[in-house]
N, C-alpha and C positions, 0 to 999 in steps of 0.2 A: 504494500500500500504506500500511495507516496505521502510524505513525513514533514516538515522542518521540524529540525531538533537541534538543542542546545545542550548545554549544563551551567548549572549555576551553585557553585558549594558542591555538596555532596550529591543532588539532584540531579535529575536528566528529565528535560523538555523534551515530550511531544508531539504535533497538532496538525491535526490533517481535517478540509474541509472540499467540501462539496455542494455545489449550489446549480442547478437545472433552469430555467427560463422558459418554461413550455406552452407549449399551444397543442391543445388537444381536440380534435374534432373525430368523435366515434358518429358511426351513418346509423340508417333505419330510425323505427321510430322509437327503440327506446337510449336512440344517439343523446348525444350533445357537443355541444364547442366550448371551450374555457380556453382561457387563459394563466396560469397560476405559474407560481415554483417550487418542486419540490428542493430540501435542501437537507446536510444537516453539516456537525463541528463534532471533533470530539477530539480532548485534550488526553494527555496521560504525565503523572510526575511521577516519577519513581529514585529510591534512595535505598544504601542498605542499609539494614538495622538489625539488630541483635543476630549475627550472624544468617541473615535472608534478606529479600529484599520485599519494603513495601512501597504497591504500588497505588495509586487514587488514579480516576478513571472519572471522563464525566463526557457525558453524549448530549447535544443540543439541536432542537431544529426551531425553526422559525417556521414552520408550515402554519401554526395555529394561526398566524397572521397573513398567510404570503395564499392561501387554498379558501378561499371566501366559501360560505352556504356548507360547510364542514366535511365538503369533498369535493375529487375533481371527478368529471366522468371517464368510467371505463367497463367496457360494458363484462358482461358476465361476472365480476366483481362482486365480492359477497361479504359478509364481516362486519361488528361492531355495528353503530347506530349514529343517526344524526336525528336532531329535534325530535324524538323520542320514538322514529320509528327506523327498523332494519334497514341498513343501507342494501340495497339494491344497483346494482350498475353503476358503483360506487367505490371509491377508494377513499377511507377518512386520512386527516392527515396525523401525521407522528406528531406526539406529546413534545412540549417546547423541552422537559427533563425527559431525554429517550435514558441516561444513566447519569445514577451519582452512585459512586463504588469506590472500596477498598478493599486491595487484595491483600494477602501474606505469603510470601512464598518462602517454605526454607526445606533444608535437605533434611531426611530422613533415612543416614543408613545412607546405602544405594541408591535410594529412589528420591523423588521429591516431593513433598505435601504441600498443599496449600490452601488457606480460606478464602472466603470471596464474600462479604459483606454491603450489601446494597438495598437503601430506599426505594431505588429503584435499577430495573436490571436485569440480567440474561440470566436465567436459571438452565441446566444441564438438560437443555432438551431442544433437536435439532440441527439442522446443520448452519454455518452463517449466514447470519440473516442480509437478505438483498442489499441494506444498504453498506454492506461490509464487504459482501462477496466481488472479486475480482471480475469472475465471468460476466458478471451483472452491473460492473461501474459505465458503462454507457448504457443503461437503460433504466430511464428517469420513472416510470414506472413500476408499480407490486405484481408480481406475477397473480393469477388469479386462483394460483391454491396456495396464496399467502396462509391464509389459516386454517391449513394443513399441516403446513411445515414449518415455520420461522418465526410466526406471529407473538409468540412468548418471548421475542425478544425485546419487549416491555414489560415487565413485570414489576411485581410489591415485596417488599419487605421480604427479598428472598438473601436465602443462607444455604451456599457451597462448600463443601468438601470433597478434595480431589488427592489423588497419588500420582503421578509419572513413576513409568519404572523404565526405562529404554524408549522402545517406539509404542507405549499402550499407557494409555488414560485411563482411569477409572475416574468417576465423579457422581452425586446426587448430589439435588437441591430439597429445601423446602420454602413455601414461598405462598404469596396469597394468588388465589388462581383465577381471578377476576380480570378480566379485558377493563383497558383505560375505560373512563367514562368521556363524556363528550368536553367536557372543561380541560381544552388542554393544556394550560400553563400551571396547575397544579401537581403536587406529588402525593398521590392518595395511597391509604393504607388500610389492611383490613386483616383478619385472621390469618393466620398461617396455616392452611387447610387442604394444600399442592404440595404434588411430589412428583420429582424427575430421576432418573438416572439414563448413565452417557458410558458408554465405553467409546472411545476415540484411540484408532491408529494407524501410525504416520512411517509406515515402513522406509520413507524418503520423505526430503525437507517437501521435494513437489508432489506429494501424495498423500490425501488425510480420507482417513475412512471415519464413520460415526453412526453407531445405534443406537438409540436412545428410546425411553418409553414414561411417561408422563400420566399422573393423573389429576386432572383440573375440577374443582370442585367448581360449580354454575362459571364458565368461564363466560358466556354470555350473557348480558343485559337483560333480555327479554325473553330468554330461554330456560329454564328450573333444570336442576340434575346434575349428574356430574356429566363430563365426559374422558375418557381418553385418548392419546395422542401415543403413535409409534413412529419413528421416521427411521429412514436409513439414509444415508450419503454417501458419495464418494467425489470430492476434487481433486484435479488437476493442472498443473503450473507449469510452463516451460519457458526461459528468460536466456532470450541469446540479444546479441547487441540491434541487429534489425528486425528481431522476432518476439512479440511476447504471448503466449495463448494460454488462456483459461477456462477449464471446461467444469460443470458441475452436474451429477447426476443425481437427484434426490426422487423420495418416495416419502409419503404422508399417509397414514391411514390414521381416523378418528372413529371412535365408536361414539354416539350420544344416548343420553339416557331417554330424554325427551321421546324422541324418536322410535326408538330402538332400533336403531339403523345404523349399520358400516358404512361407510366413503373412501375412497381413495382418491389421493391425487399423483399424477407422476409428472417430473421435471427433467427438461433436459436442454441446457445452458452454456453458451459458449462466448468468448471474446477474443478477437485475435487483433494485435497491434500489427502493422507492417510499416516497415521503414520511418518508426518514431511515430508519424504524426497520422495512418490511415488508422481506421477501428472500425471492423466488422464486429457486427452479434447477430446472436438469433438465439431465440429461446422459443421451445415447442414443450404444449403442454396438455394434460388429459386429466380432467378432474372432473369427481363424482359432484355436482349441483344440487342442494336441498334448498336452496332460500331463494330461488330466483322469483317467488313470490310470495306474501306476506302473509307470515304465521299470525293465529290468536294470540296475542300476549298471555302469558299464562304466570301464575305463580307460583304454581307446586306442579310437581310429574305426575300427567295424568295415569289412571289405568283405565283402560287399555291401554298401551305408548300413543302418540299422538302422530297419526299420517301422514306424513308429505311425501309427494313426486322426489323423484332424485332422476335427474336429468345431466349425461356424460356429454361435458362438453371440450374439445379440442381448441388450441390457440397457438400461433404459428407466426412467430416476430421475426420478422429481418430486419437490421436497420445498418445504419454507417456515420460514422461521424469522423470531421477531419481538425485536426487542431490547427489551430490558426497562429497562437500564437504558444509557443513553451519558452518558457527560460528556466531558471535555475530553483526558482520556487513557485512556479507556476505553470498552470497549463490552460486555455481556455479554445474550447471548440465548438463546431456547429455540426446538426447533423439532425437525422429524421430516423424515424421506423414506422411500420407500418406490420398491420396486426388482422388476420384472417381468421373466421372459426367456422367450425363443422361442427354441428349440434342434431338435435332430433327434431324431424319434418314438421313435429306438431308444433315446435316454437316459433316457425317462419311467419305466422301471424305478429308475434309479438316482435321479433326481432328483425322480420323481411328477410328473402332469401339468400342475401349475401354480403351480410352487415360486415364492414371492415372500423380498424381504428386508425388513424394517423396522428402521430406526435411529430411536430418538429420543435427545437430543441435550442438552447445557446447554452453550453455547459462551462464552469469554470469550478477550475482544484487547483486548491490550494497546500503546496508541498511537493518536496523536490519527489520526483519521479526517484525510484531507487535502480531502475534497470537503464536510465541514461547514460 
């Protein structure tokens, strides 16, 4: 990821940002056109202390301000809430505190341990989330089985513990399992009532593999029950001087109680640099659909479970972007993608028979690129 870094005393600065300029125009009739930016910052200090090191962490976005009416359109998009009904062809925006955290790391023996203490934060469960993931840094939008796979990378008052032993992770969290609410510049808190665990291994620096499995007590607003969450991953990195490429394969499966219904989502994710400044992607995707429209608000889990369609929808991104300008702490580019689905006949009413998305784009990152 690229960096600017410093030190100061015994400390080490740091700070990598990322900020989108978008124009989005999704067709048919449940389109729309916006204007917004997705964006976010995220700082890191770290020092040693009592033989390890601790490090503070803190993740920011400005979305609450910069994504007007508390989303931008995209269509088959699912998750969370706005003015107090399920977003639908919707993307909400990230909480202004995406993380406030402190880690500890120190050796154990051969292996290493460490805690991870956060108000707010990533608990052991899934692969890295979109706006971290390599494959995914030209692509200003959530893939649409974000909450599937990654979406817990906001969370409450969660608590980690981990081991390294060579190339294998072990880790669980526990943590409050509730989705932000719609007030995003607050850091909210609730029972500690969630639990993940993550084996992660990295048989090479460019290879990270990760299973995890997660259970979320009412992670939705509007939804009663628990649910559970399994992902698996596997990424990919390869960093030559005119070549950089990033590839991500994930898998989601969520059980709901509500419901009584399984979903799957599947991900498959790439980015290739060519000669510094070109950047291909495409990201193709297959996810099982329950909310494409509007459940009874409920309070408690009904019995019987409560019915909904579950409708497999398909999503197929190409896009390119060229950097305009790099220097030594920066990088700012321009660029489009453009976004096709294959769904089921009966929704061609609702959606029209060949709904596409376009984004085009003005991106700017801040931090020296590490493979220039």
């Amino acid at each position: 990821m690229s960096m600017l870094m410093t030190s100061t005393g015994r400390w080490t600065l740091a700070l990598h940002a990322q900020a989108f300029l978008d124009r989005a125009n999704d067709s048919g009739p449940r389109g729309g056109e916006k204007t917004f930016s997705t964006n976010w910052m995220m700082g890191t200090a770290s020092r040693p202390l009592g033989g390890g090191t601790l490090a503070l962490r803190t993740m920011l976005s400005l979305e609450p301000a910069t994504i007007s009416q508390r989303k931008y359109p995209e269509l088959f998009q699912t998750g969370e809430t706005a003015f107090g009904k399920q977003l639908i062809d919707g993307q909400h925006p990230h909480d202004f505190f995406m993380e406030l955290a402190a880690e500890y790391v120190h050796s154990i023996g051969r292996a290493t341990g460490y805690l991870y203490l956060a108000p707010v934060g990533d608990p052991a469960i899934g692969p890295v989330a979109f706006p971290h993931r390599e494959s995914a840094m030209e692509l200003p939008q959530a893939p649409i089985g974000h909450h599937f796979e990654d979406s817990t990378h906001i969370a409450y008052d969660v608590i980690t513990a981990g081991v390294v032993e060579g190339p294998v992770t072990l880790e669980a969290s526990a943590f409050h399992g509730g989705e932000p609410d719609e007030n995003r510049w607050n850091v909210e808190s609730g029972p500690i009532n969630s639990w993940a665990a993550r084996l992660r291994i990295r048989p090479a620096r460019s290879l990270d593999f990760q299973l995890s499995h997660a259970w979320l007590t009412k992670p939705e607003r509007i939804e009663p029950g628990y649910a559970t969450r399994t992902t698996a991953s596997l990424s990919y990195s390869l960093q030559r001087s005119l070549l950089a490429w990033s590839t991500t394969l994930a898998w989601g499966h969520i059980y709901k109680e509500v419901h009584d219904r399984e979903l799957n989502a599947w991900l498959a994710e790439s980015n290739l640099r060519l000669f510094s400044r070109n950047h291909l992607t495409i990201r193709a995707e297959s996810v099982d659909k329950d909310e494409l429209f509007p459940h009874p608000v409920l309070t408690v889990v009904p019995r019987p479970a409560l019915p909904v369609r579950v409708f497999l929808v398909e999503a197929y991104t190409a896009g390119y972007t060229f950097d305009l300008i790099r220097t030594a702490t920066s990088t700012t580019g321009i660029g489009a993608n453009v976004t096709r689905y294959i769904f089921p006949t009966i929704l061609r009413g609702f959606y029209g028979a060949h709904p596409h998305s376009v984004i085009v784009y003005l991106r700017f990152r801040l931090g020296a690129d590490m493979t220039m």
